[in-house]
VMD Tcl script that builds the backbone (N, CA, C; Angstrom):
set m [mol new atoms 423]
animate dup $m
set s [atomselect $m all]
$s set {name element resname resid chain x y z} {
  {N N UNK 1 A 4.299 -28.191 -4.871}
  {CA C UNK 1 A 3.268 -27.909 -3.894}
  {C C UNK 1 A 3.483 -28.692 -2.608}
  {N N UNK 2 A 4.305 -29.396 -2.774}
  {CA C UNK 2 A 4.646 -30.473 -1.586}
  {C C UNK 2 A 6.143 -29.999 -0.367}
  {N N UNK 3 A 6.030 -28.857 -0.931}
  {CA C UNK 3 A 7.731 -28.563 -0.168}
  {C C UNK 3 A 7.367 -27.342 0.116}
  {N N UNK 4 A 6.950 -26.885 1.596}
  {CA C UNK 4 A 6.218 -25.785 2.267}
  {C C UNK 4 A 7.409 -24.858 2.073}
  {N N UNK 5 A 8.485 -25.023 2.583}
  {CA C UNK 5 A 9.758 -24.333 2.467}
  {C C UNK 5 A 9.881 -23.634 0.725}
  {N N UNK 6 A 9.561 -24.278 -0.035}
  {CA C UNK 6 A 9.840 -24.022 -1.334}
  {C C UNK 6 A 8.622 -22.668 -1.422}
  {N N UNK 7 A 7.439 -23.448 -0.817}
  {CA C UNK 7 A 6.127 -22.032 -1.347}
  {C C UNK 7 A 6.230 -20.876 -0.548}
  {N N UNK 8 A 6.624 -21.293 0.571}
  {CA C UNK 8 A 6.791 -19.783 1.465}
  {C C UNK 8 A 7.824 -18.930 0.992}
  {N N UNK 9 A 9.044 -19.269 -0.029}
  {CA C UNK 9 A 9.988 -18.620 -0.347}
  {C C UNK 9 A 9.080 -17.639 -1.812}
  {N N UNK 10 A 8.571 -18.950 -2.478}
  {CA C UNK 10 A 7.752 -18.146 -3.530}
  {C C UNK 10 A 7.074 -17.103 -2.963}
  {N N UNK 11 A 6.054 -17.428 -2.468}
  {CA C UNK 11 A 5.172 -16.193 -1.073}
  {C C UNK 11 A 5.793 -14.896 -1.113}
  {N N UNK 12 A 7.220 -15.052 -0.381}
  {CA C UNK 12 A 7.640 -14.030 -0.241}
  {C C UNK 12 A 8.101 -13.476 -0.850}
  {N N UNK 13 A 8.713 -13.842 -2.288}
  {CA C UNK 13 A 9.188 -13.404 -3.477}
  {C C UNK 13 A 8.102 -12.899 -4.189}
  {N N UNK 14 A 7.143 -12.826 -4.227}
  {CA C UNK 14 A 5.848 -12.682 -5.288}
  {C C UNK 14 A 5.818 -11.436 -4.545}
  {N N UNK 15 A 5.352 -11.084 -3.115}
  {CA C UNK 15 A 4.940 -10.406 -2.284}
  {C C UNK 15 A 6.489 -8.863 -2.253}
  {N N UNK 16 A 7.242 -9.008 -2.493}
  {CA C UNK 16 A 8.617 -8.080 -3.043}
  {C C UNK 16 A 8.410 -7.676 -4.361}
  {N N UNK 17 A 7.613 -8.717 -5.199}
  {CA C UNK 17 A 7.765 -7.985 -6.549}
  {C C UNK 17 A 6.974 -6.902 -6.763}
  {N N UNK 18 A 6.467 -6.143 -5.550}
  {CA C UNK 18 A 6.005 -4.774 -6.055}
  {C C UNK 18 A 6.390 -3.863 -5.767}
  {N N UNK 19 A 7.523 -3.410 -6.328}
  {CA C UNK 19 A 8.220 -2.509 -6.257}
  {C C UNK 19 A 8.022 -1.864 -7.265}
  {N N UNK 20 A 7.157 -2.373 -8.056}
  {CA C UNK 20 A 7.076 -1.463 -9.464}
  {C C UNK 20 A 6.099 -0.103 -8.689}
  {N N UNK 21 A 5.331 -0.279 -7.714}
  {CA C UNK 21 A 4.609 1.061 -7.320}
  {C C UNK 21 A 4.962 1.879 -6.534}
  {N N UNK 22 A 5.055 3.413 -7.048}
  {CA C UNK 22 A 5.652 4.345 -6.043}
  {C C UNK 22 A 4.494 5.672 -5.557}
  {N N UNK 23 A 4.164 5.987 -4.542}
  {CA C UNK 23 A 3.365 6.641 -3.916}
  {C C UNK 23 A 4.234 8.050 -4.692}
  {N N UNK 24 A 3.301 9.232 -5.465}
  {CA C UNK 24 A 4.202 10.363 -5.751}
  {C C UNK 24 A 4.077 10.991 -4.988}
  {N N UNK 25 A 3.102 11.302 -3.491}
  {CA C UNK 25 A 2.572 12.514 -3.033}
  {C C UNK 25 A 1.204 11.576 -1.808}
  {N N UNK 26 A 1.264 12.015 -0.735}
  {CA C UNK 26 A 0.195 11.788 0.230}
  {C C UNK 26 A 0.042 12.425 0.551}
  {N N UNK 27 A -1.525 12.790 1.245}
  {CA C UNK 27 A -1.876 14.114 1.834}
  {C C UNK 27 A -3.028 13.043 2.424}
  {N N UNK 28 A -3.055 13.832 3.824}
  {CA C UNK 28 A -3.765 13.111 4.980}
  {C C UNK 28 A -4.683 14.407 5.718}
  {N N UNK 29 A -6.033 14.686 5.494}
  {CA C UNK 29 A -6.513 15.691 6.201}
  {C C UNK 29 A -7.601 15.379 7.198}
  {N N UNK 30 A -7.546 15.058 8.676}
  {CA C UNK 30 A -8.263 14.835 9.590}
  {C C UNK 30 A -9.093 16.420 10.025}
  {N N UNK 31 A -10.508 15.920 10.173}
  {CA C UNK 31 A -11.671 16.910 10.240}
  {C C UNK 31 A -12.560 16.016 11.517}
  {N N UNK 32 A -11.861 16.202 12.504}
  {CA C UNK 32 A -13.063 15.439 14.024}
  {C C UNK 32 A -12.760 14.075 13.782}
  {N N UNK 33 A -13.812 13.454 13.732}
  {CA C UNK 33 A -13.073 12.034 13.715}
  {C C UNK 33 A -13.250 11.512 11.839}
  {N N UNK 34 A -13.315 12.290 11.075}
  {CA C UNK 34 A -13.562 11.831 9.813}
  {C C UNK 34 A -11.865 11.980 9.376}
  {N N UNK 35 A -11.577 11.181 8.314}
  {CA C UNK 35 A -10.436 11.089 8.019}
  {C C UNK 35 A -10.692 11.083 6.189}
  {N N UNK 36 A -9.571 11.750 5.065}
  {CA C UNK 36 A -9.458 11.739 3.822}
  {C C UNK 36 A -8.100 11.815 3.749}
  {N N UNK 37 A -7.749 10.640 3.036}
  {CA C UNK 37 A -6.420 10.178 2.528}
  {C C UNK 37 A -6.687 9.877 1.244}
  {N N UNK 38 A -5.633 10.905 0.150}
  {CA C UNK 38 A -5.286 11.756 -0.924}
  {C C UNK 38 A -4.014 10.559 -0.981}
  {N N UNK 39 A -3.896 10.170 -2.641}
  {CA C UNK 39 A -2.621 9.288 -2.872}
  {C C UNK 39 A -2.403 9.406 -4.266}
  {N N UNK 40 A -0.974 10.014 -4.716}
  {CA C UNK 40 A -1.245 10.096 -6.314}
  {C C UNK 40 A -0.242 8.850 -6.305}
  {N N UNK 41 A -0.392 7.819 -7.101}
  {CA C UNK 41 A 0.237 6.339 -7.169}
  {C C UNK 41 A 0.426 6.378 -8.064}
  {N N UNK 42 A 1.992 5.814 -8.904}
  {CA C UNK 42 A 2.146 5.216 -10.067}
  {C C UNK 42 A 2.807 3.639 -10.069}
  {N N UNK 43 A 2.471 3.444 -11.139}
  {CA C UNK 43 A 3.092 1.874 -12.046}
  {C C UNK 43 A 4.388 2.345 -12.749}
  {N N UNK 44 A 5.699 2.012 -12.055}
  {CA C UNK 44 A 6.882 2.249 -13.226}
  {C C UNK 44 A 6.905 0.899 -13.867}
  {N N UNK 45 A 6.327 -0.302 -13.475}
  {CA C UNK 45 A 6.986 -1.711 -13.717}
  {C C UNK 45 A 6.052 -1.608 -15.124}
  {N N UNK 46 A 6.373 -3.176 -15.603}
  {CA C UNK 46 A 6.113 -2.886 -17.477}
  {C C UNK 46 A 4.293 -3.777 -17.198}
  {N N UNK 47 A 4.098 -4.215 -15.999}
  {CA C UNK 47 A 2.443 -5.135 -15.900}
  {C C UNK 47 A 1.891 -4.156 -14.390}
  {N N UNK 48 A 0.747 -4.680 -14.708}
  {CA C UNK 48 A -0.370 -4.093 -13.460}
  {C C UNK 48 A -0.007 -5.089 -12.306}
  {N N UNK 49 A -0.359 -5.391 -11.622}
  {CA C UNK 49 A -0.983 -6.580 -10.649}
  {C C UNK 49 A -2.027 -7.124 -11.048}
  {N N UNK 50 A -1.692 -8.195 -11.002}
  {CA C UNK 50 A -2.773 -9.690 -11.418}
  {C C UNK 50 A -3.525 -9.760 -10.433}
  {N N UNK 51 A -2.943 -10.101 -8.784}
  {CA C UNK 51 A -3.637 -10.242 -7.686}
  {C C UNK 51 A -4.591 -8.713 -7.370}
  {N N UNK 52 A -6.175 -9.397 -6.694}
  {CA C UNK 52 A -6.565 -8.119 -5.644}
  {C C UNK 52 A -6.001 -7.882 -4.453}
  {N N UNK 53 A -4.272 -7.633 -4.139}
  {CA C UNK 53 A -4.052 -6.666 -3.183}
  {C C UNK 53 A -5.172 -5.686 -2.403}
  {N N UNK 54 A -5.370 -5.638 -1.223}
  {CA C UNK 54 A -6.152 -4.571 -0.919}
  {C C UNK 54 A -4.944 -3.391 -0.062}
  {N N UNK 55 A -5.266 -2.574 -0.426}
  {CA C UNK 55 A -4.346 -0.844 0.508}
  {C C UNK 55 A -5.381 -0.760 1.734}
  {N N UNK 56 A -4.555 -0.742 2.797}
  {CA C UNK 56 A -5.112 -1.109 4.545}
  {C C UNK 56 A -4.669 0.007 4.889}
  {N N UNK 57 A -5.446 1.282 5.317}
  {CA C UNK 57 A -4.698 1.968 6.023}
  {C C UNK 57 A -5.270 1.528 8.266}
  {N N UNK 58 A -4.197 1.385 8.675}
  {CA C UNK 58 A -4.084 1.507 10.045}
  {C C UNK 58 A -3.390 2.378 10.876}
  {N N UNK 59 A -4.130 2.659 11.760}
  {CA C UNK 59 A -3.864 3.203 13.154}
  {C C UNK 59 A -2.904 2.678 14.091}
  {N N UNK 60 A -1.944 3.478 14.437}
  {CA C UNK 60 A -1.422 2.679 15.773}
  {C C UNK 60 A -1.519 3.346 17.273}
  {N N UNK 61 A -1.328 3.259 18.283}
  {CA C UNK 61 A -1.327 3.944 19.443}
  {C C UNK 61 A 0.411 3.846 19.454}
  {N N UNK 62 A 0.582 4.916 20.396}
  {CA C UNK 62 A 2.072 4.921 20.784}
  {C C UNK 62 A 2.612 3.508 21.098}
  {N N UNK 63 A 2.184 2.422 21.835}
  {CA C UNK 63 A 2.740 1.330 22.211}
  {C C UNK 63 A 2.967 -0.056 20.796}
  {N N UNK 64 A 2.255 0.715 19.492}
  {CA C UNK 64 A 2.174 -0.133 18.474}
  {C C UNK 64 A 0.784 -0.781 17.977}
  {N N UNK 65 A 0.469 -1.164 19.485}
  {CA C UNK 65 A -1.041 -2.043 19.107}
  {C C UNK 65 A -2.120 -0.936 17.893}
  {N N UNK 66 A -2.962 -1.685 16.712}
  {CA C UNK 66 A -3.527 -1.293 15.511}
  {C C UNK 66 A -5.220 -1.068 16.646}
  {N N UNK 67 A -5.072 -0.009 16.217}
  {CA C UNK 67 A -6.884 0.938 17.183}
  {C C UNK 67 A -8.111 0.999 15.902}
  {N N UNK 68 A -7.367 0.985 15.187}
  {CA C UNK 68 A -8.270 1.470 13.897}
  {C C UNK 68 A -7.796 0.926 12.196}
  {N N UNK 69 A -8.339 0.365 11.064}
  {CA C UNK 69 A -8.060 0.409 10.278}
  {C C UNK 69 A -9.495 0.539 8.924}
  {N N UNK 70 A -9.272 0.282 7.938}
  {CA C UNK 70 A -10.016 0.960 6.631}
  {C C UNK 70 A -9.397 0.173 5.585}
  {N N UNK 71 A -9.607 0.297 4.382}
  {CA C UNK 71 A -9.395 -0.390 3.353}
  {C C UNK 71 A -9.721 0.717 2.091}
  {N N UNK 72 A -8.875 0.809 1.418}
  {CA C UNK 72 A -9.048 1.512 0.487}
  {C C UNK 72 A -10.014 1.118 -0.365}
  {N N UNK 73 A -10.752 1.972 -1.813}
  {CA C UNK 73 A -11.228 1.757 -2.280}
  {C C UNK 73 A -10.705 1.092 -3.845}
  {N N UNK 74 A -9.458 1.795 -3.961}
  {CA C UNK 74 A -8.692 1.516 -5.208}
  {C C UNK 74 A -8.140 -0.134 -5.209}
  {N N UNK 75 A -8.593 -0.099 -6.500}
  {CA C UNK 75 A -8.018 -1.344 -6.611}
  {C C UNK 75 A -6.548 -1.447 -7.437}
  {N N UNK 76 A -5.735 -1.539 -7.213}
  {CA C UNK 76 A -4.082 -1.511 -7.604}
  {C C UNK 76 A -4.208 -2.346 -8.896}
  {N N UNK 77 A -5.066 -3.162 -9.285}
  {CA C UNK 77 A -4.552 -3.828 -10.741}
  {C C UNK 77 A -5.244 -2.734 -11.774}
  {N N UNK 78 A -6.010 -1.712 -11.595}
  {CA C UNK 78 A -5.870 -0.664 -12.343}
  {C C UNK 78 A -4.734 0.636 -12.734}
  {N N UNK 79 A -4.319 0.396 -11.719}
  {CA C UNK 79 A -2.842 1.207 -11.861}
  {C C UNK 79 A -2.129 1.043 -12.384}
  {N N UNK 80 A -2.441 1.371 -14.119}
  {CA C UNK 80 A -1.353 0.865 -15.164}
  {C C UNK 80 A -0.120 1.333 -15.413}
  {N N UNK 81 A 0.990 0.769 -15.911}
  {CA C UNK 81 A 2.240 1.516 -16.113}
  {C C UNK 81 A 1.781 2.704 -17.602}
  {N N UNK 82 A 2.630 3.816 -16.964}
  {CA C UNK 82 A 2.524 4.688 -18.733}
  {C C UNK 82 A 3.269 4.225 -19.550}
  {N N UNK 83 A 2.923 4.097 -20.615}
  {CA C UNK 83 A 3.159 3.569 -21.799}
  {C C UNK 83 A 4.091 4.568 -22.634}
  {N N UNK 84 A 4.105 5.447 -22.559}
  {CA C UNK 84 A 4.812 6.475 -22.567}
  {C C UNK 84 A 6.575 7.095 -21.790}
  {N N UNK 85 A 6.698 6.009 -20.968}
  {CA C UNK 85 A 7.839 6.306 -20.320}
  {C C UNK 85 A 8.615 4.608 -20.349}
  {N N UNK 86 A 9.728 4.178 -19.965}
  {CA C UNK 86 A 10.459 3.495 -19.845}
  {C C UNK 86 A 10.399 2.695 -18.835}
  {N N UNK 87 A 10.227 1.609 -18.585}
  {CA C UNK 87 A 9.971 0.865 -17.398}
  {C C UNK 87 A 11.203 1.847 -16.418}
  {N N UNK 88 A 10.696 1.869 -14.929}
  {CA C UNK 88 A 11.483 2.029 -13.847}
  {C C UNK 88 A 11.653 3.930 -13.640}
  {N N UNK 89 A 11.485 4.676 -15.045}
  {CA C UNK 89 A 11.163 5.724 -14.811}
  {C C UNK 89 A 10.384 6.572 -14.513}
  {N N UNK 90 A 10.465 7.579 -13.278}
  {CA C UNK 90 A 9.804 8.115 -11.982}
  {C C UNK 90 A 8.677 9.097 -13.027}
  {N N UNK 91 A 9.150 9.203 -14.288}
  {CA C UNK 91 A 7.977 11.053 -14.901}
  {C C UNK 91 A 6.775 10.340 -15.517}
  {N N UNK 92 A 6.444 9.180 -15.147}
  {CA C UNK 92 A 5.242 8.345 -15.832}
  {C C UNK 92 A 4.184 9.215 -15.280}
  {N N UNK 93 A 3.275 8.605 -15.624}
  {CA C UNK 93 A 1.622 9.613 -15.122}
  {C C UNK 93 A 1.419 8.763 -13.506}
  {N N UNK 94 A 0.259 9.614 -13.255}
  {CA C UNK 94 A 0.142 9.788 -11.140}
  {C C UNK 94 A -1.220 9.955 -11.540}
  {N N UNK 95 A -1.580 8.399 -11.205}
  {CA C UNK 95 A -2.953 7.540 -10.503}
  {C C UNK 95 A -3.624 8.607 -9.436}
  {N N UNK 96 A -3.889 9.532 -9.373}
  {CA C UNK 96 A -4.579 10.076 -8.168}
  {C C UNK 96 A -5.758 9.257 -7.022}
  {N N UNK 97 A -5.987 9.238 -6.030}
  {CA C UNK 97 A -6.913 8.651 -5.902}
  {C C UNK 97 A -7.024 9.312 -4.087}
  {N N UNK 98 A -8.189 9.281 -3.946}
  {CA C UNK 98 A -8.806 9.528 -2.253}
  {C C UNK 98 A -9.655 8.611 -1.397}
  {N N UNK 99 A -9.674 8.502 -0.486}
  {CA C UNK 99 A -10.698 7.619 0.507}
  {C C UNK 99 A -11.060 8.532 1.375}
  {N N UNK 100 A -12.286 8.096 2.118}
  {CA C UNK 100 A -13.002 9.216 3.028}
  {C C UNK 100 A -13.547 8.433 4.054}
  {N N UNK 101 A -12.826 8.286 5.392}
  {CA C UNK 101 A -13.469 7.389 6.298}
  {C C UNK 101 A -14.198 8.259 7.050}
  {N N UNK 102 A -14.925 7.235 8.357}
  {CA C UNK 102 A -15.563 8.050 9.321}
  {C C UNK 102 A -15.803 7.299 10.414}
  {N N UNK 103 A -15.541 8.087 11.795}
  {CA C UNK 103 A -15.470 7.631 13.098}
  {C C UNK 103 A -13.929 7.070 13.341}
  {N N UNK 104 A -13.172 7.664 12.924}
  {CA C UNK 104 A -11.295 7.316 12.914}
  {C C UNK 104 A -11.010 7.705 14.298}
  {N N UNK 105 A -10.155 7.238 14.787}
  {CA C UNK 105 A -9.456 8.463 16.243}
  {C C UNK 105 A -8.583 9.183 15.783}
  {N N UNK 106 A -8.654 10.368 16.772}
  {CA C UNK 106 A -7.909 11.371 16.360}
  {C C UNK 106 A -6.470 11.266 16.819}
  {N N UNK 107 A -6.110 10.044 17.622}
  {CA C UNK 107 A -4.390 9.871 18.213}
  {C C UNK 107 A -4.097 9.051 17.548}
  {N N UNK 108 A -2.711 8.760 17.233}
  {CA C UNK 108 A -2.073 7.542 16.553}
  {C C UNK 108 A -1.339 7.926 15.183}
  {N N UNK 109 A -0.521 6.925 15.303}
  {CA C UNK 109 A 0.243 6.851 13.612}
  {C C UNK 109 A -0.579 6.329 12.910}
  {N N UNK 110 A -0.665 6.966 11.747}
  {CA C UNK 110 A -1.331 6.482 10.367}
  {C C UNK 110 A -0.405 5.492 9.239}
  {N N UNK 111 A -0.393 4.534 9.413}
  {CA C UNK 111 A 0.486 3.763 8.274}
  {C C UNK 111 A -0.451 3.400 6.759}
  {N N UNK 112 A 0.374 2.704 6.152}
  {CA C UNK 112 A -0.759 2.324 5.046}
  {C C UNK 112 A 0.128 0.506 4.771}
  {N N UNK 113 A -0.679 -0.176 4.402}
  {CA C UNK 113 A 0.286 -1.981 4.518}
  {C C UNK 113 A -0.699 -2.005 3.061}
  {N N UNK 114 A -0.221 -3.037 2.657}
  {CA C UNK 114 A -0.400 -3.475 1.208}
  {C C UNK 114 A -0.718 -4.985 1.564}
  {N N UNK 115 A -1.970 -5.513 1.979}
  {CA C UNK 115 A -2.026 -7.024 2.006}
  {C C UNK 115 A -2.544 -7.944 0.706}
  {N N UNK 116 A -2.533 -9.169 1.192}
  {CA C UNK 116 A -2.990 -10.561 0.397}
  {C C UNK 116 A -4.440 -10.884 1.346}
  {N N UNK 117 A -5.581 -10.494 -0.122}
  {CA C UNK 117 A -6.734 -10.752 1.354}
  {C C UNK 117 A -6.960 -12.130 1.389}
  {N N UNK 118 A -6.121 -13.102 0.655}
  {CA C UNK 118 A -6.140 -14.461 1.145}
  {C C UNK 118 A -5.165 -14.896 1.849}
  {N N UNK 119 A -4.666 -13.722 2.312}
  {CA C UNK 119 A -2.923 -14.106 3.934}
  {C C UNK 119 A -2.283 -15.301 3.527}
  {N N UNK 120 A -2.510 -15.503 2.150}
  {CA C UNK 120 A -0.750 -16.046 1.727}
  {C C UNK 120 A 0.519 -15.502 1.760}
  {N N UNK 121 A 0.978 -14.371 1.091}
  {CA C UNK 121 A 1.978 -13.546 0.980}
  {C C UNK 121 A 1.867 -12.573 1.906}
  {N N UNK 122 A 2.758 -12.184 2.009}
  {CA C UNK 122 A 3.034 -11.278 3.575}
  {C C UNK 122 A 2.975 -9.742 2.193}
  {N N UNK 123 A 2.920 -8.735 3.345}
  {CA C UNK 123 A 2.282 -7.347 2.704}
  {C C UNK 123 A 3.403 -6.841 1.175}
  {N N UNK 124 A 2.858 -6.704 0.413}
  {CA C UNK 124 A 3.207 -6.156 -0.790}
  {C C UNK 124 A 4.213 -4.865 -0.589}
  {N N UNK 125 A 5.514 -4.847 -1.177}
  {CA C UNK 125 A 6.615 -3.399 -0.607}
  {C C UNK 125 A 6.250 -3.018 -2.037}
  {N N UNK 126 A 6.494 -1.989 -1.611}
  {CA C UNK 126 A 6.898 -0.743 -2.364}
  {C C UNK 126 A 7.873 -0.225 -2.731}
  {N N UNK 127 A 7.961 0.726 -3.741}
  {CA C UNK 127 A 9.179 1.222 -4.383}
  {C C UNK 127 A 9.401 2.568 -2.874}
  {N N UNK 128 A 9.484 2.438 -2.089}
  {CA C UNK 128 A 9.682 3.765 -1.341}
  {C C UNK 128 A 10.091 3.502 0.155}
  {N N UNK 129 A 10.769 4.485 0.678}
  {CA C UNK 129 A 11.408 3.992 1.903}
  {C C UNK 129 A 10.322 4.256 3.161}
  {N N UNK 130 A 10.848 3.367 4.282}
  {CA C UNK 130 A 10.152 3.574 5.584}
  {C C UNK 130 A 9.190 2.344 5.604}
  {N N UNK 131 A 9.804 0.888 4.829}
  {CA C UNK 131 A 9.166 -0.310 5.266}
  {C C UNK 131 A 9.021 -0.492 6.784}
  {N N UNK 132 A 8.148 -0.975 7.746}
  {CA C UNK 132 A 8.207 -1.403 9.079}
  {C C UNK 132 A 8.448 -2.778 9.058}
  {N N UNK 133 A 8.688 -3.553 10.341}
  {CA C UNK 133 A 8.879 -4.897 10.548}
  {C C UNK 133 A 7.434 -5.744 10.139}
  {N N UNK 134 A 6.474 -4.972 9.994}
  {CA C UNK 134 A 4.993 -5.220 9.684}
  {C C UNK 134 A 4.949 -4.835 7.918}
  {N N UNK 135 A 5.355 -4.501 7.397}
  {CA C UNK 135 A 5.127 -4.791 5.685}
  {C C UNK 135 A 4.344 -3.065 5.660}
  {N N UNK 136 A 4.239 -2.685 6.710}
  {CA C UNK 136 A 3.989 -1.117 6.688}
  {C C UNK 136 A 4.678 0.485 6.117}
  {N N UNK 137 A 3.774 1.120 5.761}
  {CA C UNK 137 A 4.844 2.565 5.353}
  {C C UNK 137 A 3.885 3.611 6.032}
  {N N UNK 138 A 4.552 4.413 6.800}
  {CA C UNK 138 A 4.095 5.792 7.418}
  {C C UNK 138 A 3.110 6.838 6.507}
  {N N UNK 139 A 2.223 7.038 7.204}
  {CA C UNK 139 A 1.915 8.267 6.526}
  {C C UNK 139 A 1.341 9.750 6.699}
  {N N UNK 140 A 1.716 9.500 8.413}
  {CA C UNK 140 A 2.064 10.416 9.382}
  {C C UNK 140 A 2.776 10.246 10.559}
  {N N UNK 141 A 3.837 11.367 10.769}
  {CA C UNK 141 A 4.909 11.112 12.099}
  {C C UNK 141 A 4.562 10.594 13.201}
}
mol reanalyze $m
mol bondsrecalc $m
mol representation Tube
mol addrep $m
């Protein structure tokens, strides 16, 4: 606990080990300024998450700066692995799940970040491509 260098490496190693979760399917349907984001999620890894991770979805404007964000409702340490399939294999069962915001803007990229709501560990990755320099993944062009 005495060697900052030592915990920030842990930090960031803890914060990589979720790769066990892979998004199967997103669907994003904007209605005026109300927003519903559709996510079927699975667990290939062989444990849930211990930590409450929260799923952040944010807004960006063309220049980057965040206009808008939300917080999912799901909580990721329910997202169990199937028991039924082999650690790391993709045909496990799909967590479905939706959020329904309101008063969103209608311009901007939609990302989704995976944080530590005690901002120890930097954002939680994923098994899936299109990490940003921000711990972010797209979830519209």
């Amino acid at each position: 606990m005495n060697d900052p260098k030592a915990l920030e490496t842990f930090h960031r190693f803890y914060a990589l080990m979720g790769f066990r979760y892979v998004i199967s399917d997103a669907r994003v349907v904007r209605r005026g300024d109300s927003l519903e984001i559709r996510i079927g999620w699975k667990n290939i890894g062989l444990t849930p998450t211990y930590d409450a991770w929260k799923i952040r979805y944010v807004i960006e404007d063309v220049k980057g700066k965040e206009i808008w964000s939300g917080v999912s409702t799901l909580d990721l340490r329910t997202v169990l692995p199937d028991t039924k399939v082999a650690p790391g294999a993709l045909n496990g069962a799909i967590i479905p799940h939706a959020d329904q915001f309101q008063k969103v803007p209608e311009n901007g990229k939609l990302w989704l970040q995976i944080v530590d709501p005690e901002r120890i560990s930097p954002p939680l990755a994923l098994s899936v491509k299109g990490r940003n320099a921000k711990g972010a993944y797209p979830l519209t062009p």
